[in-house]
C-alpha positions as CSV (number, residue, x, y, z in Angstrom):
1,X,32.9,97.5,170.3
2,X,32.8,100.8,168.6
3,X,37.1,101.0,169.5
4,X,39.0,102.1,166.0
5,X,41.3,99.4,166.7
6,X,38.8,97.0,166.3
7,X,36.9,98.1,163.3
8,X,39.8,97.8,161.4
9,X,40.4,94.2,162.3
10,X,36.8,93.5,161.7
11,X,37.6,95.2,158.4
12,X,41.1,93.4,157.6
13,X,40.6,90.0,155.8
14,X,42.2,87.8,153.7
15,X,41.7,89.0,150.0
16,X,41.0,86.6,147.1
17,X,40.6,89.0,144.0
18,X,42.6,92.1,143.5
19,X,42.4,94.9,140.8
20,X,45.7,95.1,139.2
21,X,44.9,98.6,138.5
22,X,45.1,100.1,141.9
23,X,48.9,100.8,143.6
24,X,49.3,101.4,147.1
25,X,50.4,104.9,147.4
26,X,54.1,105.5,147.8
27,X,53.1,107.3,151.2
28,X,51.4,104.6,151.9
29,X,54.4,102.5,151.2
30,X,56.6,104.1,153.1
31,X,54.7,103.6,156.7
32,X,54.4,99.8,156.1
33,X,58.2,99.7,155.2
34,X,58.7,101.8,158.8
35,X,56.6,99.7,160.4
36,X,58.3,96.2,159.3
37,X,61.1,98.2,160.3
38,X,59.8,98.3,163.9
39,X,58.8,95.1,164.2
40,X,59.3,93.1,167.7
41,X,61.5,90.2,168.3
42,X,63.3,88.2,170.5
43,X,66.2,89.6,172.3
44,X,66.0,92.4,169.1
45,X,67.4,89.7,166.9
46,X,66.0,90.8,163.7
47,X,66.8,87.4,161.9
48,X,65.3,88.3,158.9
49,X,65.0,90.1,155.7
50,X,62.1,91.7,153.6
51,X,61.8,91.3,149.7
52,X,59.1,94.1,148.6
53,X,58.3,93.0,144.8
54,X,56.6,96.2,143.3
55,X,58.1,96.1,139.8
56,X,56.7,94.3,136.7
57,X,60.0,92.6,136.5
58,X,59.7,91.4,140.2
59,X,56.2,90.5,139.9
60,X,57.1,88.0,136.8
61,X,59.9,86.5,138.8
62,X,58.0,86.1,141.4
63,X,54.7,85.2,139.7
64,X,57.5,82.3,138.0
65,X,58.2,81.0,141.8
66,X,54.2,78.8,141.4
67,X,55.5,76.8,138.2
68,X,55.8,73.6,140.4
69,X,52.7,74.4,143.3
70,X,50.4,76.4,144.8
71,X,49.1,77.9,141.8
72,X,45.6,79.4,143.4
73,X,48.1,81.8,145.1
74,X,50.0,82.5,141.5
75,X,47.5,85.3,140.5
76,X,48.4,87.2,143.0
77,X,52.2,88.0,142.1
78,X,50.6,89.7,138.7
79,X,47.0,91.1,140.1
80,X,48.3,92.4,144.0
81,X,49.7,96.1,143.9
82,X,52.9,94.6,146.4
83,X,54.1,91.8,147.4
84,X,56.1,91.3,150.6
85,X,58.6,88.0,151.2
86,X,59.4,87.4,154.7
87,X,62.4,85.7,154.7
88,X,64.4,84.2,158.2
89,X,68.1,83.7,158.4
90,X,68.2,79.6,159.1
91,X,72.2,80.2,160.4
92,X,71.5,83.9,162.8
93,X,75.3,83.9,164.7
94,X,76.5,85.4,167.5
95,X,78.9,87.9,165.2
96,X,75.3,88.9,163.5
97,X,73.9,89.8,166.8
98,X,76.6,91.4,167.9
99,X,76.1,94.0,165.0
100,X,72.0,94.3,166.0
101,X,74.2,95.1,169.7
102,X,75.9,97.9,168.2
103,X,72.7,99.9,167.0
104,X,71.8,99.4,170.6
105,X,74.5,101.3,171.8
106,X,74.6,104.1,168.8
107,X,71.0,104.8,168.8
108,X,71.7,105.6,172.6
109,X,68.9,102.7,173.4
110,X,71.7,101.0,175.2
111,X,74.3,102.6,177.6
112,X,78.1,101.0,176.0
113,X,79.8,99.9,179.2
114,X,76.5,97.6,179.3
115,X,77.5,96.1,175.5
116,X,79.5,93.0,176.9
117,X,76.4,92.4,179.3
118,X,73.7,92.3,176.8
119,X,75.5,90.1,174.1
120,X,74.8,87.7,176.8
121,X,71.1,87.7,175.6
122,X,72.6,86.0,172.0
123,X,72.0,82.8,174.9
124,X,68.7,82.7,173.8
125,X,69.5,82.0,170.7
126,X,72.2,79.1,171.2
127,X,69.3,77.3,173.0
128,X,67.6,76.7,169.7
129,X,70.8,76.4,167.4
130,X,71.8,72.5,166.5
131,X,75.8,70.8,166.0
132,X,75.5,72.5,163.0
133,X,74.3,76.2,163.4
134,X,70.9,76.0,162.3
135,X,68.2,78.2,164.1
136,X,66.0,78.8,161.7
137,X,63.0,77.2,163.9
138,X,63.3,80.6,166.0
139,X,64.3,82.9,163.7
140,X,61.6,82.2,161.4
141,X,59.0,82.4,165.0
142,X,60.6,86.1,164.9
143,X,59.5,86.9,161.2
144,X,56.2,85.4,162.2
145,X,56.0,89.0,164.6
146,X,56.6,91.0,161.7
147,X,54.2,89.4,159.6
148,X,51.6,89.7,162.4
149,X,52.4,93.8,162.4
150,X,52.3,94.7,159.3
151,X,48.6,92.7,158.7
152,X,48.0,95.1,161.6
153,X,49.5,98.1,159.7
154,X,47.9,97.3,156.5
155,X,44.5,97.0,158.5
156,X,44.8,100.7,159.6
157,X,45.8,101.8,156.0
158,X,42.6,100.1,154.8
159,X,44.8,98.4,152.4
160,X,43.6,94.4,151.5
161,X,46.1,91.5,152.2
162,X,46.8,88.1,151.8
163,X,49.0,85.8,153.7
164,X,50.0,83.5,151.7
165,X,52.1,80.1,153.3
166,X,51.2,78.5,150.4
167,X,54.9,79.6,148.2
168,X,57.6,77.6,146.8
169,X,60.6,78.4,149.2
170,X,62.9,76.4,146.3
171,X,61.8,78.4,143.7
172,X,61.8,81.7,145.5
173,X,65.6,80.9,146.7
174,X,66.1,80.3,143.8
175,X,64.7,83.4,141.4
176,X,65.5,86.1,144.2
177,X,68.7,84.8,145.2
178,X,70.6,87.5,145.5
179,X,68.3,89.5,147.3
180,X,67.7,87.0,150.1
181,X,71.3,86.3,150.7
182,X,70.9,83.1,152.6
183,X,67.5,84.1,154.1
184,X,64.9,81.4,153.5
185,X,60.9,82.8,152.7
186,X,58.4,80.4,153.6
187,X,55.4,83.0,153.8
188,X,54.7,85.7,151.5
189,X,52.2,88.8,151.7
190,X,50.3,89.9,148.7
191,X,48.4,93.6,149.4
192,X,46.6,96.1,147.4
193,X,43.0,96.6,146.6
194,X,40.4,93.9,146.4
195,X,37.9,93.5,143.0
196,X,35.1,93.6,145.1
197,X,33.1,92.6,142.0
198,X,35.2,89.4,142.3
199,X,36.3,88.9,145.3
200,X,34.0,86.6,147.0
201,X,35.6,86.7,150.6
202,X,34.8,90.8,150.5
203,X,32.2,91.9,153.4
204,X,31.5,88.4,154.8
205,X,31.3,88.7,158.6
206,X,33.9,87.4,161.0
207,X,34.0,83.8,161.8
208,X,35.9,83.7,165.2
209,X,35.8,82.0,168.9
210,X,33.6,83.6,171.1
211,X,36.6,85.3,174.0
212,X,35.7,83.1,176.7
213,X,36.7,80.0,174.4
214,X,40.3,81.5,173.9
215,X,41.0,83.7,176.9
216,X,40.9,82.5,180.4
217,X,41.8,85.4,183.3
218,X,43.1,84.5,186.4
């Protein structure tokens, strides 16, 4: 399929190997922070919060989170040009909605005698919250969107990436504390180049389903 679109997810794959020496422009930068920014979820929620570790500093603290496991990820905090931490808020209230509400109405999305109406949507929310105020099943489903958009982004950028599950959430809570403010990162995104030289995932072919194993039309 000779769709844009298309070539670049045939392109985008997971790097293994990058080359610490090349940084994502600071153009660059600024349309994947936009387009985490305008990332979907449910009922606009936007349970989440975004750690973007650029700085050697950062990248120490963060390269520090693999002491205890998961150390084939650890080169990445040092080698990657940026790190992203997707964090989810495990305790996303109705009084946190109501404030996602209020940018409904000021950015005119929303007309403000309908305000009251929509707050109703928080019910979707409550459906997934326990006896004691933990959501973070859903909310971390909603960063799960983001993540899946800005691997998207990154593919039309022609930037590399690397989704990595494989972090401490302990350690990271821990050594970004105050930046994550209650928010909880189970997945993390390392991006840059690739060392082609090195990199032994670089230029394999895709290994998917064929569509009519996945997608049935009715």
């Amino acid at each position: 399929m000779a769709h844009q679109i298309i070539k670049d997810l045939h392109n985008r794959y997971t790097a293994k190997q990058y080359d610490s020496s090349k940084r994502i422009s600071d153009e660059d930068i600024e349309v994947i922070k936009e387009a985490i920014r305008l990332s979907a979820s449910s009922i606009n929620s936007q349970p989440w919060k975004f750690i973007l570790v650029e700085s050697e500093e950062g990248k120490q603290r963060l390269h520090d989170t693999f002491a205890n496991k998961h150390q084939f990820n650890q080169h990445h905090a040092k080698e990657a040009s940026h790190t992203l931490l997707l964090a989810y808020d495990p305790k996303f209230t109705k009084e946190k909605f109501s404030k996602r509400v209020d940018v409904e109405v000021s950015s005119g999305h929303l007309p403000a005698d309908m305000r009251d109406n929509f707050m109703g949507a928080y019910a979707f929310a409550e459906m997934n919250t326990d006896e004691n105020g933990y959501n973070g099943s859903w909310t971390k489903a909603q960063v799960y969107l983001a993540l899946g958009n800005v691997l998207h982004t990154l593919a039309r950028l022609n930037i590399a990436s690397t989704p990595m599950e494989g972090v401490d959430p302990e350690l990271i809570s821990e050594k970004f504390n105050a930046e994550l403010d209650g928010h909880i990162c189970e997945v993390a995104l390392a991006m840059g180049y690739p060392n082609t030289d090195e990199d032994w995932n670089h230029g394999l072919p895709k290994a998917r389903l064929a569509v009519e194993d996945i997608i049935t039309t009715v």
